[in-house]
N, C-alpha and C positions, 0 to 999 in steps of 0.2 A: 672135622672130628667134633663129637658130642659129647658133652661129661652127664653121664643119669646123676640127675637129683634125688638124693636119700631123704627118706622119712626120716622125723625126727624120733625120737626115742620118749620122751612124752612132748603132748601138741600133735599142731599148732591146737593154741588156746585163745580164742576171741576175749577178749577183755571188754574193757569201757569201749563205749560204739560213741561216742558223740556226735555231734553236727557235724562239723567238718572233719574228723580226726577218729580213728581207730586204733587198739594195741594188738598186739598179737605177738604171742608168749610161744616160743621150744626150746627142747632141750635134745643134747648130743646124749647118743650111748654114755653110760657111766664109763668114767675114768680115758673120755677121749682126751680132756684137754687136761692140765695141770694145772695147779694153782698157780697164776701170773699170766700162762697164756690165754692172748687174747687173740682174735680173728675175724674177719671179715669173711666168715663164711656161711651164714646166715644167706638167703635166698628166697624172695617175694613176689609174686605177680598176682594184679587182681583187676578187677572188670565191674563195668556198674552190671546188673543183671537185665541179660538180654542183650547186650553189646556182643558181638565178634571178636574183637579184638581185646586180649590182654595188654597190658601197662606194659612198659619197660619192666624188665630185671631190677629189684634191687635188693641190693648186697644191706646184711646189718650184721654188727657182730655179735660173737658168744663169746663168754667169758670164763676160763677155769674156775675165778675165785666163788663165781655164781652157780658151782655146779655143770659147766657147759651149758648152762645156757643164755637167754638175750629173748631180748623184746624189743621190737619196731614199730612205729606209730609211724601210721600210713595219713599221712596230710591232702589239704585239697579235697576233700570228700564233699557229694550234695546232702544237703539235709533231707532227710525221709524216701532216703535210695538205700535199696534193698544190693550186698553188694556180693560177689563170688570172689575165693582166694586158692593159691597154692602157693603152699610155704614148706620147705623142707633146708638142705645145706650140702653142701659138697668141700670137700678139703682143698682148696683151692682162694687164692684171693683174686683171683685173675678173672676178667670176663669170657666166660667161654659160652661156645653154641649148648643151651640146657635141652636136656631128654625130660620132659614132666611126665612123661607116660605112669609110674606108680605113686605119685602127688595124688594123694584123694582132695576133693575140690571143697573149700569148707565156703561158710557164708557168715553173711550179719547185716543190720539191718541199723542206719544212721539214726540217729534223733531229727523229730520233727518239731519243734515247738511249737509251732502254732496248732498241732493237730488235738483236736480235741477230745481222745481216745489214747487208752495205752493199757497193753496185757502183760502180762510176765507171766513164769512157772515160777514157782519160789516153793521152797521146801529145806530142811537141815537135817544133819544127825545121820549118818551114812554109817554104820559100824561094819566092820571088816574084820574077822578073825583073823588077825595075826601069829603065825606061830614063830616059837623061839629061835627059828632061822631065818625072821626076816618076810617069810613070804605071806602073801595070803593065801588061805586054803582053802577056798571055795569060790565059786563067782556068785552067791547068792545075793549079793549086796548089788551086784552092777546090772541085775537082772531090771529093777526099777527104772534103770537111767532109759532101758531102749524103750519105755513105754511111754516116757517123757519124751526123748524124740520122737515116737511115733505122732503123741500129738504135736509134737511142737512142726512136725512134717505137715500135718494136718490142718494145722490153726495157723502159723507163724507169728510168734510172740516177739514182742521185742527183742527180748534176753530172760537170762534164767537168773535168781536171784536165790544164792547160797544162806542161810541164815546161821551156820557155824557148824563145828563138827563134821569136817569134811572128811577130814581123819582122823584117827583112832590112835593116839603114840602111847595107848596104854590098852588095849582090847583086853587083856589078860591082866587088868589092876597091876599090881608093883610086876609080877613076874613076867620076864622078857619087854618090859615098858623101853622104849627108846630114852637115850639115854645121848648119847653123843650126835654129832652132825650126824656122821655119814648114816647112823641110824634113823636119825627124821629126812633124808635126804631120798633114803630106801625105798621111807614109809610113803615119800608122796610120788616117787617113781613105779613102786606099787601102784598104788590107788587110783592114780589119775591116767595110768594109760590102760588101764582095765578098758576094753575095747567098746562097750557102750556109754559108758562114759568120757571118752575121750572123743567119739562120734559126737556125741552131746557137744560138747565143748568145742569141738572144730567148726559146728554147724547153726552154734547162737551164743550171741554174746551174751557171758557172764559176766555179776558182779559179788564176791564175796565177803566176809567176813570170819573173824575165828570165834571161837569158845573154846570153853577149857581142855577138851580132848583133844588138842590141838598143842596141848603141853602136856597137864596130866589133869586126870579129875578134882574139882570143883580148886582148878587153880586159883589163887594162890594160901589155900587154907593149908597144906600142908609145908608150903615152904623155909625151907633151909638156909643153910650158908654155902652147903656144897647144891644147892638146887639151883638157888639165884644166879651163882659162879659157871657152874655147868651145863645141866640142863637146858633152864632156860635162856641162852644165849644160842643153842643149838637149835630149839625150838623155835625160836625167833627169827633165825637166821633162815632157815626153810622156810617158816611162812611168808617172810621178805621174797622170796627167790619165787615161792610155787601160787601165792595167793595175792601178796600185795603189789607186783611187780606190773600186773597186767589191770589194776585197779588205780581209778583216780587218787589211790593215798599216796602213790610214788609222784615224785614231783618231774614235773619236765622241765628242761631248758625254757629259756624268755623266749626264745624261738616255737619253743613245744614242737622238736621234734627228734629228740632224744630223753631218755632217762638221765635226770642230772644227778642224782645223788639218791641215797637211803633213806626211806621213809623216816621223818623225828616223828610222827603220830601215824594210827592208822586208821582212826575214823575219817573216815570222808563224805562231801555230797553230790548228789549227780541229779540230772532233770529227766525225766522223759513224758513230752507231749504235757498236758494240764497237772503232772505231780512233781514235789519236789520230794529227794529222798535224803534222809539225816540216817547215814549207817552209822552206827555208834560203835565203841569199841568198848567193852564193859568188860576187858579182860586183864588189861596189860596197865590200868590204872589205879589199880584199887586201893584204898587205904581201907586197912581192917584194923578195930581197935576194942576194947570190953566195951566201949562207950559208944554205947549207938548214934547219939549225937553228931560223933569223930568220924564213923566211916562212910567210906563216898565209894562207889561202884567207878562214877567218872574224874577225872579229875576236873578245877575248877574251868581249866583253858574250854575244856571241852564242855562243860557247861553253859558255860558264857554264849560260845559258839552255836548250842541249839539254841538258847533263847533269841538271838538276833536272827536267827536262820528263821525260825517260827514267823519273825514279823515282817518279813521281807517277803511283799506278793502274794497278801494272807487270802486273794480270793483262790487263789492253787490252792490243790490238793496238797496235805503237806504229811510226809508219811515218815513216823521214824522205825526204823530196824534196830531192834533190841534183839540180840542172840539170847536172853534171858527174859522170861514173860515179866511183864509188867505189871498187870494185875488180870486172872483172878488171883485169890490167896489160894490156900491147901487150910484146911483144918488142924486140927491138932489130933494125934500126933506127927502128922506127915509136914508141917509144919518148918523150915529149913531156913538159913543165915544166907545163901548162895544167890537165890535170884535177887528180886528187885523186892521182896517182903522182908527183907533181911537188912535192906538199905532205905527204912525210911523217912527218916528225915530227906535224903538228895531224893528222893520218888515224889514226894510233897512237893518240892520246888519246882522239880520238871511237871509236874500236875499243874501248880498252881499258875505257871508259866502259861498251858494250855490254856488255864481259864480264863487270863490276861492279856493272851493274845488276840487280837482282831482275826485273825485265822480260824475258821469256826470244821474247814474238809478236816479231821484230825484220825489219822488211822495208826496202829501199830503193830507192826508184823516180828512178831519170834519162832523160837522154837526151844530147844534145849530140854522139853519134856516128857517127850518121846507116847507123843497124842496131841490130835488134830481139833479145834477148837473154835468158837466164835464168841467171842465176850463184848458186851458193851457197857462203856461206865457213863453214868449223866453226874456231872460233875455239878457240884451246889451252884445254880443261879441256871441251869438246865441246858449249857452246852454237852454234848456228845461225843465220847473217843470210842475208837472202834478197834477192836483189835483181831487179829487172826492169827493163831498158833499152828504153824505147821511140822511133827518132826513124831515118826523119822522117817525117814527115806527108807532106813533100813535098820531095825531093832531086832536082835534073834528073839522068837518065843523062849529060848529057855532062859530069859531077864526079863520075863513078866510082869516080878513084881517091882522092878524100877520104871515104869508107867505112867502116866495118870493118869485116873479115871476117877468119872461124875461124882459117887459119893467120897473123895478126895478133897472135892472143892468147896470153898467158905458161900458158895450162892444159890439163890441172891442174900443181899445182904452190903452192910458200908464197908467202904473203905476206909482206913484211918492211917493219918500220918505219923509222924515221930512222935507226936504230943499227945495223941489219943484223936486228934482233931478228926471227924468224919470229912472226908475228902468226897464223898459222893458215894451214888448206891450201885451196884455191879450186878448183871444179870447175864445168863448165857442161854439163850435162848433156845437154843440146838443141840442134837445129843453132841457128848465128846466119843470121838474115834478113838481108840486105844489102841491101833495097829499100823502096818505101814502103808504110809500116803504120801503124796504130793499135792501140788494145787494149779489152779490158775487163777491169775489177781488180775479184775477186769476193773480199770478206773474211768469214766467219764466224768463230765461238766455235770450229771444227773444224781451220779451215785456212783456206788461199786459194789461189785460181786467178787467173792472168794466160794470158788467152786473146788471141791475135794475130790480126791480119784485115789481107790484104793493099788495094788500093785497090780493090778490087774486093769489097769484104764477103765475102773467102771466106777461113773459119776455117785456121787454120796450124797443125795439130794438132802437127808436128813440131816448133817453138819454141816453142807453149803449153805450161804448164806447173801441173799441181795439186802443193799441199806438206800437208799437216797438221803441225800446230804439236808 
């Protein structure tokens, strides 16, 4: 006798791919398990690519208090082996004969370090019209995602790299805005098994991050007493379960082969091939104060933390991810306190850090402003950061005028820190896109290229951009 293996109800989700070690993220139907029950009914098999034979069965569990769901980190892996999975679960803790017959087969692909090459997709800002019942009401948003696998079918990237705003827990500003768990719990059980996105996600490993619509817009400028208390605890808690759980911020056992506990931070770093990446978390840190001096976008831990990151292996590629741009500015009056022109004093430091460091590959990938972009700043004494704004994924035309576009932007022209101090001069050499895109990030030992593709897989040679280091 055979027990068929159930799909999961969102996933499976490829997370972190490292060297030797992979995560991989599902979840049960809503309201299979309760809160407290746990289970061993999680279900895995995988293959290096091109092998016959599948792995042993194994069992991982899910957890009510997580939503029903659970993450397994698959150990033993070769580094720069492309590998195949099928993951689903059956009600059962027992080993039984499994039926994989409607298991669709997902993949990912290990870290190689010594390889001297590495591509990613990277893009952010997915919006989703939510209506007041919870659902979404359209697929136009997950239309994107098959065009990304189609290339990533095509090309085979390492992984895709989220730069924030995956969801939307506010589509509709305050009306109908999620508001309790089971409301952000809805919102990314919507979103993420939307069926070309969730193909995406089976068939390359992701790494994300959040930004504010992951709580509510230009968090935490509006917040409360009842916001801090409620909401965002709810918000938090989702993005713990649906985004950080399959990402290097969840910690493993000393073994690293279980999830040991709940993320205390959610910036984290990961390598692949010649780059190192600094995801920053500029959400959940922030001090805001009338006294520009006073506010920090990061907190100090996590500052500390890029600067020594930056000097460790400075001939690497060292690449930081800011879900908020960095620099160029906006003009006045479009002008705003939200990104990184709003935080200048701690921008100065993380600048001045760059200029100080012996690390000279310096790149910075965002998004958050829904246009595609290539800026380069030469910072005083004529080092070079490079940055590339990618978002959105998916912006409705009828919020045009929340955008950016070219005569928006302060360049060319200086930068300046807290003090007035000119920081360097800022130029974007290429038009900005003000529609919906994606990318591909090509890094070598040579250079890198950020190639742009509108929602239609057709290359943007105008806004792509090659640099040599």
């Amino acid at each position: 006798m055979t027990q068929m293996v159930n799909r999961f109800a969102v996933g499976p989700i490829v997370g972190e791919s490292a060297e030797t070690h992979a995560r991989v993220f599902g979840a049960l139907p809503r309201q299979t398990l309760a809160a407290g029950q746990k289970y061993q009914w999680g279900r895995i098999r995988w293959r290096c690519m091109g092998e016959p034979d599948w792995s042993a069965t194994r069992r991982f569990r899910l957890n009510g208090n997580f939503d029903g769901s659970g993450v397994v980190v698959l150990n033993g892996l070769q580094p720069g082996k492309r590998y195949q999975f099928q993951a689903g679960w059956i009600d059962s803790e027992d080993d039984l004969m499994l039926n994989w017959e409607q298991i669709e087969v997902g993949e990912f692909f290990t870290n190689q370090p010594v390889a001297n090459s590495s591509r990613f997709l990277f893009g952010s800002c997915c919006y989703r019209f939510v209506g007041l019942d919870g659902k979404i009401q359209d697929d136009r948003a997950d239309k994107i995602f098959s065009e990304m696998r189609a290339l990533a079918e095509q090309e085979k990237p390492d992984f895709v790299l989220f730069g924030g705003d995956q969801v939307y827990a506010d589509s509709m500003h305050g009306l109908g805005a999620a508001e309790s768990r089971e409301d952000f719990f809805s919102l990314y059980r919507e979103s993420f098994s939307q069926p070309h996105l969730a193909r995406l996600l089976r068939e390359t490993s992701s790494y994300m991050i959040l930004d504010d619509h992951e709580i509510e817009n230009n968090w935490p400028a509006r917040a409360d007493a009842a916001r801090w208390t409620n909401k965002y605890p709810a918000a938090i808690k989702a993005y713990q379960i649906y985004q950080a759980s399959h990402s290097p911020a969840a910690p493993l056992n000393s073994a690293g082969t279980y999830l040991d506990r709940d993320p205390d931070r959610f910036w984290y770093t990961f390598s692949r091939g010649p780059a190192d990446f600094f995801v920053m978390d500029v959400r959940t840190e922030r001090v805001l104060s009338r006294w520009p001096w006073q506010r920090q976008m990061i907190s100090d831990a996590q500052e500390m933390a890029f600067r020594k990151w930056l000097d460790v292996e400075p001939d690497r590629i060292k690449v930081l991810v800011s879900s908020v741009v960095l620099f160029p500015e906006q003009r006045r009056p479009f002008k705003g306190k939200d990104a990184w022109e709003g935080f200048r004093h701690q921008r100065q430091r993380l600048l001045q850090a760059m200029a100080d460091s012996p690390s000279r590959k310096l790149v910075v990938l965002s998004g958050d402003v829904h246009a595609s972009l290539y800026a380069r700043l030469t910072l005083n004494g004529g080092k070079q950061v490079h940055s590339w704004t990618c978002s959105g994924l998916f912006w409705p035309t009828a919020l045009m005028a929340f955008r950016w576009y070219r005569p928006m932007l302060r360049v060319p022209g200086l930068l300046y820190g807290g003090w007035g101090k000119p920081l360097g001069q800022v130029s974007v050499p290429g038009e900005v896109f003000s529609d919906n895109a994606f990318s591909m990030v090509s890094f070598s030992d040579q250079g890198a290229c950020f190639a742009l593709y509108d929602r239609r897989r057709r290359l943007l040679e105008s806004v792509s951009q090659e640099i040599l280091w």
